[in-house]
C-alpha positions as CSV (number, residue, x, y, z in Angstrom):
1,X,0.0,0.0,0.0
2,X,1.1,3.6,-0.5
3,X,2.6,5.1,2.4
4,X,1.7,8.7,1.7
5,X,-2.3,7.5,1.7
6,X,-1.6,5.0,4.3
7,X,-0.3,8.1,6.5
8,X,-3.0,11.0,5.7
9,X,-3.8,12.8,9.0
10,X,-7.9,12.8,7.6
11,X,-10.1,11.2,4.9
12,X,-9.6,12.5,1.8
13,X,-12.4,15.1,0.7
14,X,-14.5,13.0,-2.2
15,X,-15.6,15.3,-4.3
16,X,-18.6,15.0,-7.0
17,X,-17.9,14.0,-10.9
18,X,-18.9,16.7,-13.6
19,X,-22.6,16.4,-14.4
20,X,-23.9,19.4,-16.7
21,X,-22.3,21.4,-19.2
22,X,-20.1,24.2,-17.8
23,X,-18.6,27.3,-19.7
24,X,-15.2,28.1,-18.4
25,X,-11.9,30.2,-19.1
26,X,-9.6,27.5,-18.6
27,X,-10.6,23.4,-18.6
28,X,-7.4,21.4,-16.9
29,X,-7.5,17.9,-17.2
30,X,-5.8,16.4,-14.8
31,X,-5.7,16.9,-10.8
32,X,-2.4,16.3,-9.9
33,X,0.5,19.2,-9.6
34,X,0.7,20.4,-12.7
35,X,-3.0,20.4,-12.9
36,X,-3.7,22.3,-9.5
37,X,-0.3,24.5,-9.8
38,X,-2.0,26.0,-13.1
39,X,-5.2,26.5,-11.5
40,X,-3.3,28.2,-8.7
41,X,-0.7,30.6,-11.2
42,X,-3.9,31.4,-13.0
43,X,-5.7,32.5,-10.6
44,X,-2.9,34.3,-8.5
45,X,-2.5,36.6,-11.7
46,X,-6.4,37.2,-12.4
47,X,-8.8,35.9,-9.7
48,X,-11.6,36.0,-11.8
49,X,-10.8,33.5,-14.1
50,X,-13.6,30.4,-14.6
51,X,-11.7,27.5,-14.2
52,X,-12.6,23.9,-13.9
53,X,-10.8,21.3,-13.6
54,X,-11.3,17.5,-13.9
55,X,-10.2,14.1,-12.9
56,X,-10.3,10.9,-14.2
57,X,-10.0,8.9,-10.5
58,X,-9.3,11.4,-7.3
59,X,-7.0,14.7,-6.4
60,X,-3.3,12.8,-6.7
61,X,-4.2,9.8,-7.9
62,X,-0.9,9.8,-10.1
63,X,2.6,10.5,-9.6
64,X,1.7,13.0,-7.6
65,X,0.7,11.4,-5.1
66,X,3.4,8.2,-5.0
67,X,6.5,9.9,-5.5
68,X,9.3,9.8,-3.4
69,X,8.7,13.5,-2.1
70,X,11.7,15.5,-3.1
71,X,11.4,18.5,-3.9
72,X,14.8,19.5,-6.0
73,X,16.4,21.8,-8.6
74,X,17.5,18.3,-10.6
75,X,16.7,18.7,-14.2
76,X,16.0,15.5,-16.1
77,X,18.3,17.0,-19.8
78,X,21.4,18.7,-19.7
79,X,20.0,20.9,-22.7
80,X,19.0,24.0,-20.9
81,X,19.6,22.8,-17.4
82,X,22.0,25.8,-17.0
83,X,19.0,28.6,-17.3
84,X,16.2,26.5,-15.9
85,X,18.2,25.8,-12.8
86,X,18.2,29.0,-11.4
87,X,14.4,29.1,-11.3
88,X,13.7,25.5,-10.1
89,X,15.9,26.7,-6.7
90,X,13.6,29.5,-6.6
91,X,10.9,27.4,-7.0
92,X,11.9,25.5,-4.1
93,X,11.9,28.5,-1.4
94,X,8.1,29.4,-3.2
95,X,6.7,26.0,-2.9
96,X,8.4,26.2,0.6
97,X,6.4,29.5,1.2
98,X,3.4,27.6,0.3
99,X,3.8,24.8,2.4
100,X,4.4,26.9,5.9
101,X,0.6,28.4,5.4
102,X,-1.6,26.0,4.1
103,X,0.1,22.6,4.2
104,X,2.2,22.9,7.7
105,X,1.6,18.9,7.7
106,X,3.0,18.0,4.6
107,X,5.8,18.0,6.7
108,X,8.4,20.4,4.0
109,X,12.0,20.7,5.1
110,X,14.8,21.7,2.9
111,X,17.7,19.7,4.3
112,X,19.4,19.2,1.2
113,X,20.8,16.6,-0.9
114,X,23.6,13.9,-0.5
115,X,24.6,11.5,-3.8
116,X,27.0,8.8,-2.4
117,X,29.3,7.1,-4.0
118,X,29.7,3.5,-2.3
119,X,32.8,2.3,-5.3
120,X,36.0,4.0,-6.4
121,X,33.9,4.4,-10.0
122,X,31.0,5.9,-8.9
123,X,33.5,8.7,-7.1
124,X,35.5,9.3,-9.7
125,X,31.9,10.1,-11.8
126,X,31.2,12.9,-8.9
127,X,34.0,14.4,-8.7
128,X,34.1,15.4,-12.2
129,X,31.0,16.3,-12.0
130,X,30.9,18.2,-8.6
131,X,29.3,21.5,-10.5
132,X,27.5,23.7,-8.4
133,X,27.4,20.7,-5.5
134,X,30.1,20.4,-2.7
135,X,32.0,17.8,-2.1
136,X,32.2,15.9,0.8
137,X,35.4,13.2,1.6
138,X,34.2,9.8,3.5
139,X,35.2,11.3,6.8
140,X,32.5,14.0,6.1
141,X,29.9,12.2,4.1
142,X,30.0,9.9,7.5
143,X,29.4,12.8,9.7
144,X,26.1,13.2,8.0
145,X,25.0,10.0,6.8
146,X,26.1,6.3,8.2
147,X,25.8,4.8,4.4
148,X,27.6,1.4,4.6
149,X,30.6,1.4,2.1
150,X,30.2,5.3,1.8
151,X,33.0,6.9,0.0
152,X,32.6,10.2,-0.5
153,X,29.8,12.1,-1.9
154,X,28.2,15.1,-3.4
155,X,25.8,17.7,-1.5
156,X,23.5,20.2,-2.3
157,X,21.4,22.4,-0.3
158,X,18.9,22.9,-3.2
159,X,16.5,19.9,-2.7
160,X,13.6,19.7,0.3
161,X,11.1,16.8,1.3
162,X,7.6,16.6,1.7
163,X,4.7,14.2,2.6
164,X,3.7,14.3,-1.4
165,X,-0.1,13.1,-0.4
166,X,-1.0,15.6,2.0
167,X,0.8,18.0,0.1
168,X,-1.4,17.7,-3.1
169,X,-4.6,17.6,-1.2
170,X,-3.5,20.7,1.0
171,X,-2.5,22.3,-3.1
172,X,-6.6,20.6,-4.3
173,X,-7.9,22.7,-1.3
174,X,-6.5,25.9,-1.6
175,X,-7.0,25.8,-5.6
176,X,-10.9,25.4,-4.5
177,X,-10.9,28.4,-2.3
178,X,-9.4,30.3,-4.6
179,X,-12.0,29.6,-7.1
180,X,-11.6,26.8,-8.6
181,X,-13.9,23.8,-9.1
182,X,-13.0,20.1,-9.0
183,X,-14.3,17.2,-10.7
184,X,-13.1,13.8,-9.5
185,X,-14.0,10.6,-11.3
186,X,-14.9,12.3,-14.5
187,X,-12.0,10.7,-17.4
188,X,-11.8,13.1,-20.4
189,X,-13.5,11.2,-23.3
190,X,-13.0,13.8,-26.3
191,X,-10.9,17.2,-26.5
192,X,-11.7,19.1,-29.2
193,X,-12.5,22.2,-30.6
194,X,-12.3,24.1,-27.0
195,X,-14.5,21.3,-25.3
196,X,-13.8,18.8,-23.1
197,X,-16.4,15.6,-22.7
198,X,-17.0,13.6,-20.3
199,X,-19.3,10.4,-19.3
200,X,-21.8,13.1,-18.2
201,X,-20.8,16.5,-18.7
202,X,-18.9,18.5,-20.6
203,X,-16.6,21.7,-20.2
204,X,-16.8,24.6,-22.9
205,X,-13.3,26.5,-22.2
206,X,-11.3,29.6,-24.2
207,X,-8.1,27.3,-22.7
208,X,-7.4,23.5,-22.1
209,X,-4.8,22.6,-19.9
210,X,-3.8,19.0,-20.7
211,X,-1.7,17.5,-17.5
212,X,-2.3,14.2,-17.3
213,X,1.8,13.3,-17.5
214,X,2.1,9.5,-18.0
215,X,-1.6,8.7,-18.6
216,X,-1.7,10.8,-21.9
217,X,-2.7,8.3,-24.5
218,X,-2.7,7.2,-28.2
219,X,0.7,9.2,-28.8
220,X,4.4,8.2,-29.0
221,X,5.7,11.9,-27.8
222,X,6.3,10.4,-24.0
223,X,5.8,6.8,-22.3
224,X,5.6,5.5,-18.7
225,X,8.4,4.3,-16.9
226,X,7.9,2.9,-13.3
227,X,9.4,3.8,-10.1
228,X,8.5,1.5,-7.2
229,X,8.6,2.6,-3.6
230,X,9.2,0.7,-0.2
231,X,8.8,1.6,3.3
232,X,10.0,0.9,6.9
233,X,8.2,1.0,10.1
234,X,8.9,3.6,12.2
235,X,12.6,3.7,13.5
236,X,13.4,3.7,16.6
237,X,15.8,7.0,17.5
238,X,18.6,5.4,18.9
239,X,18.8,3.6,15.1
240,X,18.5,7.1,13.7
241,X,21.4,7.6,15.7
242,X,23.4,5.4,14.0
243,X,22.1,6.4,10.6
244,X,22.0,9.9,10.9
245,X,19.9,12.7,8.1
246,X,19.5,14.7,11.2
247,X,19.0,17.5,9.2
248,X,16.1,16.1,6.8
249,X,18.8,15.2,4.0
250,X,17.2,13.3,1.2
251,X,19.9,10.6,-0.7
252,X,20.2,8.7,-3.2
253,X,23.5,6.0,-4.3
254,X,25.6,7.6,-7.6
255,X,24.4,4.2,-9.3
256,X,23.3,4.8,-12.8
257,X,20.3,2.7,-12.0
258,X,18.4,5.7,-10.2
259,X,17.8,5.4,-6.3
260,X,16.3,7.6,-3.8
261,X,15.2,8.2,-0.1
262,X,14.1,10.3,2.8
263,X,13.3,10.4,6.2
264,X,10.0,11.2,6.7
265,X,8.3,13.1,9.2
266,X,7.0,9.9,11.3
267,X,10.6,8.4,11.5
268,X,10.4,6.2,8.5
269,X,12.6,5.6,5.9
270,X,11.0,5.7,2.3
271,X,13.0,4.4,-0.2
272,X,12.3,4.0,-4.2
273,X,14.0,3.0,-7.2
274,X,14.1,2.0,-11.2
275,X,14.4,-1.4,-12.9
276,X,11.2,-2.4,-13.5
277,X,10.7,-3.4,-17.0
278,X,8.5,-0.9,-19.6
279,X,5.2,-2.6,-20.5
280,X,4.3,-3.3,-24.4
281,X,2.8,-0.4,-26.3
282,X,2.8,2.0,-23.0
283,X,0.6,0.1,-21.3
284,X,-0.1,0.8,-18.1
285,X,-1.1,-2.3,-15.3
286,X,-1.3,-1.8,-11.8
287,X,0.2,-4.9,-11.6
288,X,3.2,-3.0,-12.9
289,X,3.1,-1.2,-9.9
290,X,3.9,-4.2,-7.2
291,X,6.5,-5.9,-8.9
292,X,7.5,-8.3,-6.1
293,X,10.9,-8.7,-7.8
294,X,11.6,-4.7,-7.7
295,X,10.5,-4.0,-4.3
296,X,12.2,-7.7,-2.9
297,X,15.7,-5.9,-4.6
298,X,14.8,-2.6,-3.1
299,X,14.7,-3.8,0.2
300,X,17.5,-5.9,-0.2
301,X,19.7,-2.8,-1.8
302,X,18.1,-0.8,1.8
303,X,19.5,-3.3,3.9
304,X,22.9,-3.2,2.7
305,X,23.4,0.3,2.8
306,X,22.0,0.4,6.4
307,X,23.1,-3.5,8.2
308,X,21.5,-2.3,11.3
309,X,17.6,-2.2,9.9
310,X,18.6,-6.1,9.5
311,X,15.5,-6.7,11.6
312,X,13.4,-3.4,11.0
313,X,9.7,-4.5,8.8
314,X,9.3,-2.8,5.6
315,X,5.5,-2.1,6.2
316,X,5.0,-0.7,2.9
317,X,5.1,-0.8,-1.0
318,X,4.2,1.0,-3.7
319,X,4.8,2.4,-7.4
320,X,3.8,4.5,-10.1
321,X,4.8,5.7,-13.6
322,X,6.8,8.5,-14.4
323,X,6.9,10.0,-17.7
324,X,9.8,10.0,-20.3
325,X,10.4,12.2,-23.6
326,X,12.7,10.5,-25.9
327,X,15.2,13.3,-25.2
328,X,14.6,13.5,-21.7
329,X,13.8,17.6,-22.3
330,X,10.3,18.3,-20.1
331,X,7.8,20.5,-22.2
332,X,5.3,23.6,-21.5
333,X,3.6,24.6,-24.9
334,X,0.6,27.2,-25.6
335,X,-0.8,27.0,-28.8
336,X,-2.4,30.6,-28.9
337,X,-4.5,30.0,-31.9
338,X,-6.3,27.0,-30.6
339,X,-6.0,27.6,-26.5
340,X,-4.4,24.1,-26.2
341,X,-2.0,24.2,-23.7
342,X,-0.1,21.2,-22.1
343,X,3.1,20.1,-20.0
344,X,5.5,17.1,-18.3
345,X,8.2,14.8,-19.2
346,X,9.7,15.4,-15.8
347,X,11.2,12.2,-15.8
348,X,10.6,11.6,-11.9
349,X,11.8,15.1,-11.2
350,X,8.1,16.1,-11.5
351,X,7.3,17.9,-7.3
352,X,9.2,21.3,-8.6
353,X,9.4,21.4,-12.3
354,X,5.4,20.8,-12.1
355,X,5.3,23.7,-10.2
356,X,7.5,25.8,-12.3
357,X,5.9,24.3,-15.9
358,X,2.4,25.3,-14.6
359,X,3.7,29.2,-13.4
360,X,5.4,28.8,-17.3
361,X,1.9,28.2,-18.7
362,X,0.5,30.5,-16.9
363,X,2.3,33.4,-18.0
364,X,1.8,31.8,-21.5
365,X,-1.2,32.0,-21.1
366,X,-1.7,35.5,-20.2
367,X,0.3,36.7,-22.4
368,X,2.8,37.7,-19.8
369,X,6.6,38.5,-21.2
370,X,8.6,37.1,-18.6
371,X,11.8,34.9,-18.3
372,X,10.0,32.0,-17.9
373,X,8.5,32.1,-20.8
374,X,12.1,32.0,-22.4
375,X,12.9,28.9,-21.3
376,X,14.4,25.9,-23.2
377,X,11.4,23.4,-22.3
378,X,8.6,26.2,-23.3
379,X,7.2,25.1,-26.9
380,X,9.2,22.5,-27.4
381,X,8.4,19.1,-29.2
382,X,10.7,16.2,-28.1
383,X,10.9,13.7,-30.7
384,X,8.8,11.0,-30.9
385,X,10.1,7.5,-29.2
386,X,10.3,4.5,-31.6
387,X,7.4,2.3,-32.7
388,X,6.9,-1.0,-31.3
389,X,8.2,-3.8,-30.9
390,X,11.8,-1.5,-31.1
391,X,10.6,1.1,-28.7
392,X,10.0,-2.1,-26.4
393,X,12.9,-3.7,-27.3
394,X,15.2,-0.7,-26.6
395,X,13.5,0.8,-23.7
396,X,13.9,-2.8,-21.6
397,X,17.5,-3.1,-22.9
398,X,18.5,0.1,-21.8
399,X,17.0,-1.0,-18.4
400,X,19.1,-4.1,-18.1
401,X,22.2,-2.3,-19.9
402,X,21.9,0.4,-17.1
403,X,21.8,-2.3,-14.3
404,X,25.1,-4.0,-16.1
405,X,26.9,-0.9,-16.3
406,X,26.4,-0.6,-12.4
407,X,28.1,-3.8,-12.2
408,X,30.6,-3.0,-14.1
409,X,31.7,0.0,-12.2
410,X,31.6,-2.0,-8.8
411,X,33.9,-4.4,-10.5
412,X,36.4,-2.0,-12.6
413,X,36.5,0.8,-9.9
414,X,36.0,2.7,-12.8
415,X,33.3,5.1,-14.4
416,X,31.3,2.5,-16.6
417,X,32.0,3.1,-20.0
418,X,29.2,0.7,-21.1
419,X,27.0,3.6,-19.4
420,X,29.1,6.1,-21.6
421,X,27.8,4.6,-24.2
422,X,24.3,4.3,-23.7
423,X,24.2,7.7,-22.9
424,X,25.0,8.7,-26.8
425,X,22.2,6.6,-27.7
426,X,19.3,7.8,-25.0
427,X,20.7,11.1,-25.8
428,X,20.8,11.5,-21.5
């Protein structure tokens, strides 16, 4: 089960599906982050906007409500990541701002970031890539963080975590007062010609927001990848002790195969990671989501970085899809003429480039000359990924590829070059 609905201090609100047809300014479909962070831009720049938005299950439903909570300046291309940077730290202190007024108990605290480097290959990689990060020797990395086999690592102050799930419903409240109106359990059926259908309604809009991430359908521009999650039971302090991230640092190893954790406000530790394998055609399965295998190797990985939690349950586990363009560049595009606006590709690093997309569109959308709207990811169209079977055959190879260049690092004590390569043909 998901630990971030497991953990909600109250029942989520359940709200009622579209039933009538409603004339708006703005239609979103979608009611996760980018979805409610549009509804909030739009409305913090001109409160009198009509604006509807709906849902095809509940608020958060998606990634935005499985993730593993960090909210960080990382950038998922290297195209452009030196101006959008800038504004994902900013980001960080505003969605920080929004937290300490209306979602206290999403639990938001920017402790910074440590990447570790547990082989003599995987620190070589970060110290020639130390960029705007600091570099911390074993003797210092241990100070903070009681990784076994720790090395050295990387640390940034530009990355906070959150409780994702009461974040997003705090975000779905707030959107509401402001003006907004929900829709939950009401799937888009047809978008066309500045309407949105439904099973029983409709919504008549000047603007359509699409934000549905990695459930868009019927197109090759982006397909799911899935992250899967695991959870401890609360830890006792006197383990923390030993562990340390007194200061809320989120982590993750400087393995190629991405990994990632926190600890949470309840004294968890909530750890995710990729491997699982792409489904046929971009399918999506639940199933998918509780991979035994994943989550088994997750745990496994979780116990050998931390041998004391050799007896501590892992209580929960989860997953969800993340959405990849097939140059790993995020998009937020406006078509003026036909009020079609829509954004994602974050590649996992969804939390504050959703926030920072939707603010994008917003200005956009009101015709607003700003920097943002400037941006390398603004208007642009990634390439389309391969037809199948290659996409599947080359998404799932890259997967294992990935896993065997890891291998070959711990081995070698050397920067992968098998990972080298792959990157010239992901273009990442």
């Amino acid at each position: 089960m998901n630990l971030w609905d497991a953990t909600l201090n109250s029942k989520p609100v359940e709200r009622a599906s579209l039933r009538a047809t409603e004339e708006v300014d703005v239609a979103i479909i979608g009611a996760g982050f980018t979805g409610l962070w549009s509804a909030f831009h739009l409305l913090s720049n001109k409160p009198d906007l009509k604006i509807a938005i709906i849902e095809k299950e509940r608020v958060g439903f998606g990634a935005s409500g499985r993730n593993g909570g960090w909210v960080s300046a990382l950038y998922p291309s290297e195209m452009g990541a030196d101006l959008v940077t800038p504004h994902l730290v900013q980001s960080i202190a505003e969605i920080g701002v929004f937290a300490s007024k209306y979602a206290p108990d999403a639990n938001f605290q920017k402790g910074g970031s440590l990447t570790i480097a547990r082989n003599r290959g995987q620190l070589k990689r970060l110290k020639n890539n130390i960029g705007s990060a600091t570099f911390l020797n074993q003797s210092e990395t241990l100070s903070k963080f009681q990784l076994n086999g720790a090395l050295g690592s990387l640390f940034t102050p530009d990355c906070a975590t959150i409780h994702p799930g009461r974040f997003v419903r705090a975000l779905a409240d707030h959107v509401e007062q402001l003006g907004a109106r929900i829709y939950e359990k009401s799937p888009a059926l047809r978008n066309t010609d500045h309407k949105v259908s439904t099973p029983s309604g409709a919504l008549i809009a000047t603007t359509v927001i699409s934000a549905t991430e990695a459930f868009a359908k019927g197109s090759r521009e982006r397909i799911p990848l899935y992250s899967l999650m695991v959870a401890t039971e609360p830890i006792a302090e006197k383990l923390w002790d030993q562990i340390g991230l007194s200061n809320g640092e989120s982590f993750a190893e400087a393995s190629h195969l991405v990994t990632y954790g926190q600890r949470t406000g309840d004294n968890r530790l909530a750890v995710g990671g990729r491997g699982a394998p792409y489904l046929f055609g971009s399918l999506m399965r639940s199933a998918a989501e509780n991979n035994s295998r994943i989550h088994d190797q997750i745990i496994a990985m979780v116990r050998t970085w931390f041998p004391p939690l050799a007896n501590t349950h892992f209580t929960h586990r989860w997953g969800g899809a993340v959405s990849v363009t097939r140059d790993w560049q995020p998009f937020a595009n406006f078509n003026q003429v036909t009020g079609e606006a829509k954004a994602g590709g974050y590649v996992g690093d969804g939390v504050t480039l959703s926030y920072l997309a939707a603010k994008t569109l917003a200005d956009l959308i009101l015709e607003k000359d700003s920097e943002l709207t400037k941006l390398p990811f603004v208007n642009h169209t990634p390439p389309l990924w391969e037809p199948e079977p290659l996409r599947w055959l080359g998404v799932n190879s890259v997967v294992k590829l990935t896993d065997f260049a890891d291998r070959e690092e711990a081995a070698t004590n050397q920067p992968s070059l098998l990972a080298k390569a792959l990157s010239r043909v992901t273009g990442n």
